[in-house]
DSSP file (Angstrom, degrees, kcal/mol; ACC not computed):
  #  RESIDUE AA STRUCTURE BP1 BP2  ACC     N-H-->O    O-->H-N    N-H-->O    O-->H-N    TCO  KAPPA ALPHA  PHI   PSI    X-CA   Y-CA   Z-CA
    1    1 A X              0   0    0      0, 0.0    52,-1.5     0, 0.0     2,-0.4   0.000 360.0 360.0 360.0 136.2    5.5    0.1    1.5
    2    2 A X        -     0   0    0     26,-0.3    28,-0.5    50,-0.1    29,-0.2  -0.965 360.0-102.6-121.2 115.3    4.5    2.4   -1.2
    3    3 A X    >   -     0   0    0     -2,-0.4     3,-0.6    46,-0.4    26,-0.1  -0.361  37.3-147.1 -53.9 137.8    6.0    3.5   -4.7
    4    4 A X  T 3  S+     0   0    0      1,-0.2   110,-1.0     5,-0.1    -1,-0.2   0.720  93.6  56.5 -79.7 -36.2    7.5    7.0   -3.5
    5    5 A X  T 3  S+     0   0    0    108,-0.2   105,-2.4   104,-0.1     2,-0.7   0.402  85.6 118.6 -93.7  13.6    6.9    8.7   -7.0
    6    6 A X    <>  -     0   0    0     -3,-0.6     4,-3.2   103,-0.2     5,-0.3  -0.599  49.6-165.0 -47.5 105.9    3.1    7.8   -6.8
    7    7 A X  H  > S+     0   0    0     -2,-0.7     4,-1.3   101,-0.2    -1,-0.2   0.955  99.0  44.2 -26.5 -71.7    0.5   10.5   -6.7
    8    8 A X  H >> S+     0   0    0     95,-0.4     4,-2.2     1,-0.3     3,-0.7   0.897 115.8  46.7 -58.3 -58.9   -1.7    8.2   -5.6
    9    9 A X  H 3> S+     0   0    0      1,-0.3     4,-1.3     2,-0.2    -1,-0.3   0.786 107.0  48.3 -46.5 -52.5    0.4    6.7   -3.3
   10   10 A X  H 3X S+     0   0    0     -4,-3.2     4,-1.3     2,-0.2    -1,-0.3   0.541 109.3  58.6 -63.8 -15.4    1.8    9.2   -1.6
   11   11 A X  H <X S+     0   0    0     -4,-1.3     4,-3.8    -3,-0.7     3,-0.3   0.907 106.3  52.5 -56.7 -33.5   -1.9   10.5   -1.3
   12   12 A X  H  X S+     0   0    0     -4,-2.2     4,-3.5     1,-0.3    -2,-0.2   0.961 108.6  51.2 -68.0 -53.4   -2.5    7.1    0.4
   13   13 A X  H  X S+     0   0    0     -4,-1.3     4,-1.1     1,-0.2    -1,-0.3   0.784 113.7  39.1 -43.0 -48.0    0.5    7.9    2.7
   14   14 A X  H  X S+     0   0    0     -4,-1.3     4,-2.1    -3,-0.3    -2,-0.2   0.879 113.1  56.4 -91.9 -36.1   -0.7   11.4    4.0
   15   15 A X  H  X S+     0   0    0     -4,-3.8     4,-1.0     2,-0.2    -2,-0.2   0.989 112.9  41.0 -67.7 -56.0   -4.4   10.0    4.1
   16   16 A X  H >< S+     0   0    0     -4,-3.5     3,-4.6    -5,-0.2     4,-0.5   0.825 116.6  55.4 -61.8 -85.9   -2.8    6.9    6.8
   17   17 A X  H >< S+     0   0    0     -4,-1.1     3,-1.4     1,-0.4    -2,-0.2   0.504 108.0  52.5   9.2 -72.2   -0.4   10.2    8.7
   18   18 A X  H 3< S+     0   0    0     -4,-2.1    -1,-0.4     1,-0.2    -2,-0.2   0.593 118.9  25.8 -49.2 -26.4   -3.4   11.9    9.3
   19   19 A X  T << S+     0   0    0     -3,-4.6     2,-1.7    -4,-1.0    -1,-0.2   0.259  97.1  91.1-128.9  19.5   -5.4    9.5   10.9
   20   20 A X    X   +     0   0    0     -3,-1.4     3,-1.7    -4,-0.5    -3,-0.1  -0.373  47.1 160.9 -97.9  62.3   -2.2    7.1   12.6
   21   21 A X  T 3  S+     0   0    0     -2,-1.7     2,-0.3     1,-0.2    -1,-0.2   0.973  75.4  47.7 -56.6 -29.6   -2.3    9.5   16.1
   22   22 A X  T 3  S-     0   0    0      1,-0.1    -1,-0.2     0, 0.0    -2,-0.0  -0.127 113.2-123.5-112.8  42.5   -0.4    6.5   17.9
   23   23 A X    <   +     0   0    0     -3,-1.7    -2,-0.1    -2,-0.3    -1,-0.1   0.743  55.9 155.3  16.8  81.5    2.1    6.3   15.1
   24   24 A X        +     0   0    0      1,-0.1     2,-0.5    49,-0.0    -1,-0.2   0.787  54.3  81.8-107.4 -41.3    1.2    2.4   14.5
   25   25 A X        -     0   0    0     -8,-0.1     2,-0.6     2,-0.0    -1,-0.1  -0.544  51.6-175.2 -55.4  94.5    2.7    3.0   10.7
   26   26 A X        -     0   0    0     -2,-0.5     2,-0.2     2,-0.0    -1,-0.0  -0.835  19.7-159.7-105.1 118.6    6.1    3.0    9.4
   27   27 A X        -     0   0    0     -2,-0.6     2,-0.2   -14,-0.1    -2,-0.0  -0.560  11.0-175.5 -95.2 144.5    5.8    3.8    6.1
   28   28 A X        -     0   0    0     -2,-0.2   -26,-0.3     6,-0.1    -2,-0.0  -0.868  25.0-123.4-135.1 115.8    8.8    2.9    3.4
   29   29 A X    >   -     0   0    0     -2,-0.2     3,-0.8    86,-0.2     6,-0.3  -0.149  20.0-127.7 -44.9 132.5    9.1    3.8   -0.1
   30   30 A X  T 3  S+     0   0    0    -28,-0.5    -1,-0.2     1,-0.2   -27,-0.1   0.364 112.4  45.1 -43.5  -7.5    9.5    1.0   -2.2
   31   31 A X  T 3  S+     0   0    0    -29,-0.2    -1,-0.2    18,-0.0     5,-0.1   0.512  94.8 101.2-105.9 -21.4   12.6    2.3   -4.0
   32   32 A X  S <> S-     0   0    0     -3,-0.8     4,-0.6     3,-0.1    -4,-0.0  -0.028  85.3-113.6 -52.1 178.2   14.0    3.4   -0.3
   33   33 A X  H  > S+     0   0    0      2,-0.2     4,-2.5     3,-0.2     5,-0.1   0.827 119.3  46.4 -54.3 -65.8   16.7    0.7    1.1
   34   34 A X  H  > S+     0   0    0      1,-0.2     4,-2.8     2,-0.2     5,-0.2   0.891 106.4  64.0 -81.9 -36.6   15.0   -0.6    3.6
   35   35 A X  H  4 S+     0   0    0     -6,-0.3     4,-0.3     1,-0.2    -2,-0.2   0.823 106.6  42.6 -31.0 -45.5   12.1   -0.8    1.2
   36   36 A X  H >X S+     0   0    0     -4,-0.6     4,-4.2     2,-0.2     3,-1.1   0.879 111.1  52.7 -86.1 -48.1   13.7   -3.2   -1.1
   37   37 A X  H 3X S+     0   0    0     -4,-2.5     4,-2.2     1,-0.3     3,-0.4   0.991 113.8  43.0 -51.3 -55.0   15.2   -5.3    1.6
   38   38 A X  H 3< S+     0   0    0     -4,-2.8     4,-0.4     1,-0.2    -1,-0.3   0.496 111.0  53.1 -76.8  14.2   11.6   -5.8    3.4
   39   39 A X  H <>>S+     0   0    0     -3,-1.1     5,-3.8    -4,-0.3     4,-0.7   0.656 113.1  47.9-100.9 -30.1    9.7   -6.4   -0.1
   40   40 A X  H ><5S+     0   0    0     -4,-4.2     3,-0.6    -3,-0.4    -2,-0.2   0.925 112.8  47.8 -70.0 -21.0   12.7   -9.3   -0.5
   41   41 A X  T 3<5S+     0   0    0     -4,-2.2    -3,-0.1    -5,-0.3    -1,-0.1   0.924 111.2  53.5 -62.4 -38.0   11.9  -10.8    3.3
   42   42 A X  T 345S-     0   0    0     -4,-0.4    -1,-0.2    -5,-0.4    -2,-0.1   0.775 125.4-109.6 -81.4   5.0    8.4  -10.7    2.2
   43   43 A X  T <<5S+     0   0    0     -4,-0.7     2,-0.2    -3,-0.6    -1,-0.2   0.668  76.3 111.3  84.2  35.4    9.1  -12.7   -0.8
   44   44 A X  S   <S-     0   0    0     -5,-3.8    -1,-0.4     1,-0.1    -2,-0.1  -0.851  73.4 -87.8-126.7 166.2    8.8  -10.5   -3.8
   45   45 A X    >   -     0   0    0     -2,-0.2     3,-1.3     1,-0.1     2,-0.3  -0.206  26.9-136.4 -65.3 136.1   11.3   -8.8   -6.4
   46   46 A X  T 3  S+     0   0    0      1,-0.2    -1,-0.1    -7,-0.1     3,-0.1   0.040 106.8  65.1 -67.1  35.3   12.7   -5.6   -5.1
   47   47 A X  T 3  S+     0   0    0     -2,-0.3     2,-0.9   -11,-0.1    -1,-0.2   0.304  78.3 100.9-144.8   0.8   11.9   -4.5   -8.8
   48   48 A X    <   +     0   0    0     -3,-1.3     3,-0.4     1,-0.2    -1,-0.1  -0.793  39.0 157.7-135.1  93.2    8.3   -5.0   -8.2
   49   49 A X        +     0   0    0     -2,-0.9   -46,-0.4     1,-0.2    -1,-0.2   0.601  58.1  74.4 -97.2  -9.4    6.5   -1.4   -7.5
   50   50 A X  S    S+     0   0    0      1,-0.1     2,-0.5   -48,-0.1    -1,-0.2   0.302  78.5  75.0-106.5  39.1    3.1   -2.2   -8.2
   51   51 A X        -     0   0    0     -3,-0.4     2,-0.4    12,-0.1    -1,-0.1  -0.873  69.2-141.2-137.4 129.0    2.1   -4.1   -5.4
   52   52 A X        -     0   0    0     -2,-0.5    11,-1.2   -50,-0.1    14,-0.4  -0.567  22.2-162.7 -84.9 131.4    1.4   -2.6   -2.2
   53   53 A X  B     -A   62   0A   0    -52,-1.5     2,-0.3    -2,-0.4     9,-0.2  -0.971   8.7-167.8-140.9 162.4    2.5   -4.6    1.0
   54   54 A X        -     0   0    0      7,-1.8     2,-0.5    -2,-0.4    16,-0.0  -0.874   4.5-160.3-158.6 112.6    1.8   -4.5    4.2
   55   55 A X        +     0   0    0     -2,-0.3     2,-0.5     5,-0.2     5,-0.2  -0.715  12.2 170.3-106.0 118.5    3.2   -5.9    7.2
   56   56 A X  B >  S-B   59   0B   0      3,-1.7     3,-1.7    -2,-0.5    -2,-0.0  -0.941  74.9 -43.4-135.5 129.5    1.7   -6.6   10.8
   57   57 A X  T 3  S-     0   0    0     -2,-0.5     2,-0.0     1,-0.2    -1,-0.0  -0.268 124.0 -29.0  45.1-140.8    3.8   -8.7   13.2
   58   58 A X  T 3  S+     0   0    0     -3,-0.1     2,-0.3     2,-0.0    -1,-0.2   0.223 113.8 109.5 -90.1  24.7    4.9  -11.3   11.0
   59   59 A X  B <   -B   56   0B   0     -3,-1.7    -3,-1.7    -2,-0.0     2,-0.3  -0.666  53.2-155.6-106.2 130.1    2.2  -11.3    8.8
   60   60 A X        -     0   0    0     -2,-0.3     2,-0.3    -5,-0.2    -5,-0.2  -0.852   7.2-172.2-113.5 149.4    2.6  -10.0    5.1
   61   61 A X        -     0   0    0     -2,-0.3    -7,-1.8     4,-0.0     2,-0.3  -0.952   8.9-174.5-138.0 143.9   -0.5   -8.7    3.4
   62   62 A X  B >>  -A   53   0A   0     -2,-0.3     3,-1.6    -9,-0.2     4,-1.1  -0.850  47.7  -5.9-121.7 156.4   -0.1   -7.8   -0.7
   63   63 A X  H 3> S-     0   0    0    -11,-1.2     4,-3.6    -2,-0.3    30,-0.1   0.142 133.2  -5.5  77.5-169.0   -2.6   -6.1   -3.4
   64   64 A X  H 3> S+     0   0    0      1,-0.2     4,-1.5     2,-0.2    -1,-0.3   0.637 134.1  60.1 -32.4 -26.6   -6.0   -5.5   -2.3
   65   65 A X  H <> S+     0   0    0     -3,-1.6     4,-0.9     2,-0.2    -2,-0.2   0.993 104.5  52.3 -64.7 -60.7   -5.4   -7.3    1.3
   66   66 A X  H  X S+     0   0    0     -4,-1.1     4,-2.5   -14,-0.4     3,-0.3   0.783 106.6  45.9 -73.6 -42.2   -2.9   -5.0    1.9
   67   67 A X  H  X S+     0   0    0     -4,-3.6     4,-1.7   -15,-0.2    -1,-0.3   0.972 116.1  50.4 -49.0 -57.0   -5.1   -1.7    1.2
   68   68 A X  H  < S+     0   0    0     -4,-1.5    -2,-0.2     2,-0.2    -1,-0.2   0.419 109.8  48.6 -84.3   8.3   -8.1   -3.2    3.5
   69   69 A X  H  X S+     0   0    0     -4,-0.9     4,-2.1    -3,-0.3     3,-0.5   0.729 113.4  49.5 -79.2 -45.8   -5.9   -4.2    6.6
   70   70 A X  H  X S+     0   0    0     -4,-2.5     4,-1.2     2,-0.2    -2,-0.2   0.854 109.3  42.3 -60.6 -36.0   -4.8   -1.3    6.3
   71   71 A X  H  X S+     0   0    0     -4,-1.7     4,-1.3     2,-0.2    -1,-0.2   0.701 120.3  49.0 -51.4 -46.3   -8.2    0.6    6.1
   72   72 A X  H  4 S+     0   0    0     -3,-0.5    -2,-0.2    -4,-0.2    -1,-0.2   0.855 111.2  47.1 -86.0 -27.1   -9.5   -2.1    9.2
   73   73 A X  H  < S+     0   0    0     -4,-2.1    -2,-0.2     1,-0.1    -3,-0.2   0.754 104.2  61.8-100.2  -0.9   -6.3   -1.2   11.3
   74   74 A X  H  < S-     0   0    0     -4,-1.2     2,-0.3    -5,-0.2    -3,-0.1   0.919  99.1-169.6 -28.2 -67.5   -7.2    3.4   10.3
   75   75 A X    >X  +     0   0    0     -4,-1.3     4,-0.8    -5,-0.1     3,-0.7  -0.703  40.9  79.6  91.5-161.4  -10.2    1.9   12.4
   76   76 A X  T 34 S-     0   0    0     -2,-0.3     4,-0.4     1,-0.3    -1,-0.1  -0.225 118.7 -26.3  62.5-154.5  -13.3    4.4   12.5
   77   77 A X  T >4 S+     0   0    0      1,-0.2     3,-1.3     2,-0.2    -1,-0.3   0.874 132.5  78.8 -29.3 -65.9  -15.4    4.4    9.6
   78   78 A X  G X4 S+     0   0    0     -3,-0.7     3,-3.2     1,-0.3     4,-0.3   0.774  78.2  62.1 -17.5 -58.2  -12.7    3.4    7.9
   79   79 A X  G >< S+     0   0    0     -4,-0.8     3,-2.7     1,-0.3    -1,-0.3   0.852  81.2  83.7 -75.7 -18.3  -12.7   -0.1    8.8
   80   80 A X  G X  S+     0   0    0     -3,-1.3     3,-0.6    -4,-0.4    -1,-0.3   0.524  79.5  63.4  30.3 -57.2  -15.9   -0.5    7.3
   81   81 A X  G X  S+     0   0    0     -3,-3.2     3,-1.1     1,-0.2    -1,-0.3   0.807  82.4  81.1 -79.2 -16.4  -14.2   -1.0    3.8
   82   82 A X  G X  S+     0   0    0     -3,-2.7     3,-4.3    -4,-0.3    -1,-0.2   0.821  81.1  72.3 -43.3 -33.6  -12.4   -4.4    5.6
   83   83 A X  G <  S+     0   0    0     -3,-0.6     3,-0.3     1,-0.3    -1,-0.2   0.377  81.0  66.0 -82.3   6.7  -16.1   -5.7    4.6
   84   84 A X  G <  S+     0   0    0     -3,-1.1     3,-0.4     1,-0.3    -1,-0.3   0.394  78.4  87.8-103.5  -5.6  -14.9   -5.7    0.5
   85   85 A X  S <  S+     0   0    0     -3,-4.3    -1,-0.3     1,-0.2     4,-0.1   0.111  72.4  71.6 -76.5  41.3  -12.7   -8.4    1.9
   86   86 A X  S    S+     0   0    0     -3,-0.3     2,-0.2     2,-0.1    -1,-0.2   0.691  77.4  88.4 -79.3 -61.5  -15.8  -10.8    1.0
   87   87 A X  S    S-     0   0    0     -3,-0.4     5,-0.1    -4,-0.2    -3,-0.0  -0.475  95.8 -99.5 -66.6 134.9  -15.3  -10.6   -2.2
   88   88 A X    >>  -     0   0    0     -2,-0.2     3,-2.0     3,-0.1     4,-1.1   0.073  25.8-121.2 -71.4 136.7  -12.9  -13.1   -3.6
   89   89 A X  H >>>S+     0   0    0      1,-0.2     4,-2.6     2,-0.2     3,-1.4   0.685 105.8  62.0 -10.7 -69.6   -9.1  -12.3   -4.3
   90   90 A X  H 3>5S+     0   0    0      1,-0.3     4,-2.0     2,-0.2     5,-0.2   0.880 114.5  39.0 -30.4 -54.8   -8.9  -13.0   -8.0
   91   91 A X  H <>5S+     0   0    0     -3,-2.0     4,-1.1     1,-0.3    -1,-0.3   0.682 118.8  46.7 -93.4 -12.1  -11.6  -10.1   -8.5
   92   92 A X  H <X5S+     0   0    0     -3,-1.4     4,-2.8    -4,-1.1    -1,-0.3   0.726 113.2  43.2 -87.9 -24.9  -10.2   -7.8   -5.9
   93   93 A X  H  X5S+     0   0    0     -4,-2.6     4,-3.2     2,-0.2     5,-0.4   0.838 110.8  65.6 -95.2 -36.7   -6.2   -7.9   -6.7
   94   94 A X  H >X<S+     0   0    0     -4,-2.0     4,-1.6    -5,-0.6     3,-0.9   0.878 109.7  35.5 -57.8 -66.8   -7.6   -7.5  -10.6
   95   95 A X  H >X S+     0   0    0     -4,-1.1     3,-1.5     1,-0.3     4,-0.8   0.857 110.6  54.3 -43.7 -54.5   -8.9   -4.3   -9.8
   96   96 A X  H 3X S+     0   0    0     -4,-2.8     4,-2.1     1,-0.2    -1,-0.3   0.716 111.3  54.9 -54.8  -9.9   -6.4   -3.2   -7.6
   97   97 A X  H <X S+     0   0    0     -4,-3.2     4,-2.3    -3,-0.9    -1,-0.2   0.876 100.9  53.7 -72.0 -32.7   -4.2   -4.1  -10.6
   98   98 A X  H << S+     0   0    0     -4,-1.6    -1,-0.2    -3,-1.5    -2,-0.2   0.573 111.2  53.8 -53.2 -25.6   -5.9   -2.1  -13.0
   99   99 A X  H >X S+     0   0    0     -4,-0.8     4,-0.8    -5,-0.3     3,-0.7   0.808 107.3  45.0 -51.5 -75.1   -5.3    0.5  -10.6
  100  100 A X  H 3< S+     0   0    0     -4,-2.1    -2,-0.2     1,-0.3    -3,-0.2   0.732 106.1  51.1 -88.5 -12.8   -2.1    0.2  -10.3
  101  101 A X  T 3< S+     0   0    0     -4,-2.3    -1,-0.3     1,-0.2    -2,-0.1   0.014 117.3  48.2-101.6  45.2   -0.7   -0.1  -13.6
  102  102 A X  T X> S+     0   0    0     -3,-0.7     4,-1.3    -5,-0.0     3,-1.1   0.215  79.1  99.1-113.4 -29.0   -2.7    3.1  -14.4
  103  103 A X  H 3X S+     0   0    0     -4,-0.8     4,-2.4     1,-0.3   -95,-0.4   0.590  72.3  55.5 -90.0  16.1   -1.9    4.9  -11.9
  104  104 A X  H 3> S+     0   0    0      3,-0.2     4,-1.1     2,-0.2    -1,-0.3   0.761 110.7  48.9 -60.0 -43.1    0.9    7.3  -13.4
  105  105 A X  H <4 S+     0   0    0     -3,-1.1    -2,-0.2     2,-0.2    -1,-0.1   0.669 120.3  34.8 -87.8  -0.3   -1.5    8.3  -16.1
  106  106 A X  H  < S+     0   0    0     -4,-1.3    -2,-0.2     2,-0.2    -3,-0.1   0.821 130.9  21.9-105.3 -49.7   -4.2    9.1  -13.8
  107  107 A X  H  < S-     0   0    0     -4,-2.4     2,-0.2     1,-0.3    -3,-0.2   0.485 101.8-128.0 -92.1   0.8   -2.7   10.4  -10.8
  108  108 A X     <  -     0   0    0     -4,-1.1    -1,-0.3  -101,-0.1  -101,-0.2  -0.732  14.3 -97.7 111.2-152.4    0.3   11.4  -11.9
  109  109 A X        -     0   0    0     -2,-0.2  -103,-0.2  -103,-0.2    -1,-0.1  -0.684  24.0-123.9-164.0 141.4    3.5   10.9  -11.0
  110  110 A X        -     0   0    0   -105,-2.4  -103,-0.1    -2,-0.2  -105,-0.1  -0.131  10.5-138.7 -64.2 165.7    6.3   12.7   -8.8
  111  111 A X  S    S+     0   0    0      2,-0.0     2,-0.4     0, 0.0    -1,-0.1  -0.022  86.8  23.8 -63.2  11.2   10.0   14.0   -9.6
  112  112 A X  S    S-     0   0    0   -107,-0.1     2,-0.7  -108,-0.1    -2,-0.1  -0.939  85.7 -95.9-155.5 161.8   11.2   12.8   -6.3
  113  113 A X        -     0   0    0     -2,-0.4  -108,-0.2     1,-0.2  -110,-0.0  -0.943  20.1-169.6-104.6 121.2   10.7   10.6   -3.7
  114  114 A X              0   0    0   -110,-1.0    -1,-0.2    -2,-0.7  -109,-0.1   0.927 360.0 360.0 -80.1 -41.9    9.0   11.8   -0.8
  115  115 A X              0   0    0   -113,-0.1   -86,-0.2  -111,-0.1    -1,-0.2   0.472 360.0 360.0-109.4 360.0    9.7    8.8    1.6
């Protein structure tokens, strides 16, 4: 799930599209319907856009997990970056937080929702 009016995010979206040939992804905006439901199954606030989640089988992944499963299941090269999982949580979701409550003023942000 992705915030829909992210720059960044929706780069993140066309970057996974591009390289998902066997359409393993279903991507859902976080403001979409079904977006809100699955961010309450996975046992966060529908209200709660700056966390990136990511579900395989019945496994929820948040934050920084959720970007480098995603990055190991891309495959290629790509999975490669799984190998920042080393470094401990705390220091990984604090970046990716810095990240993400930045990333309107860096990357911008849409008028719309793509997804």
């Amino acid at each position: 799930m992705v915030d829909g009016y992210c720059n960044l995010c929706n780069g993140l979206v066309h970057f996974i599209k591009k390289r998902d040939r066997d359409e393993r992804f279903l991507i859902y905006s976080l403001q979409s319907e079904t977006g809100r439901l699955l961010m309450v199954k996975s046992g966060l606030s529908p209200d709660e856009i700056d966390t990136a989640v990511f579900k395989r089988g019945d496994e929820y992944f948040f934050r920084s997990a959720a970007v480098l499963n995603i990055l190991k299941e891309i495959g290629g090269v790509w999975k490669l970056f799984y190998g920042l999982i080393i470094f401990p949580k705390l220091i990984r979701d604090a970046v990716y937080d810095v990240v993400a409550k930045n990333r309107y003023s860096i990357f911008g942000k849409r008028d719309y929702c793509e997804y």
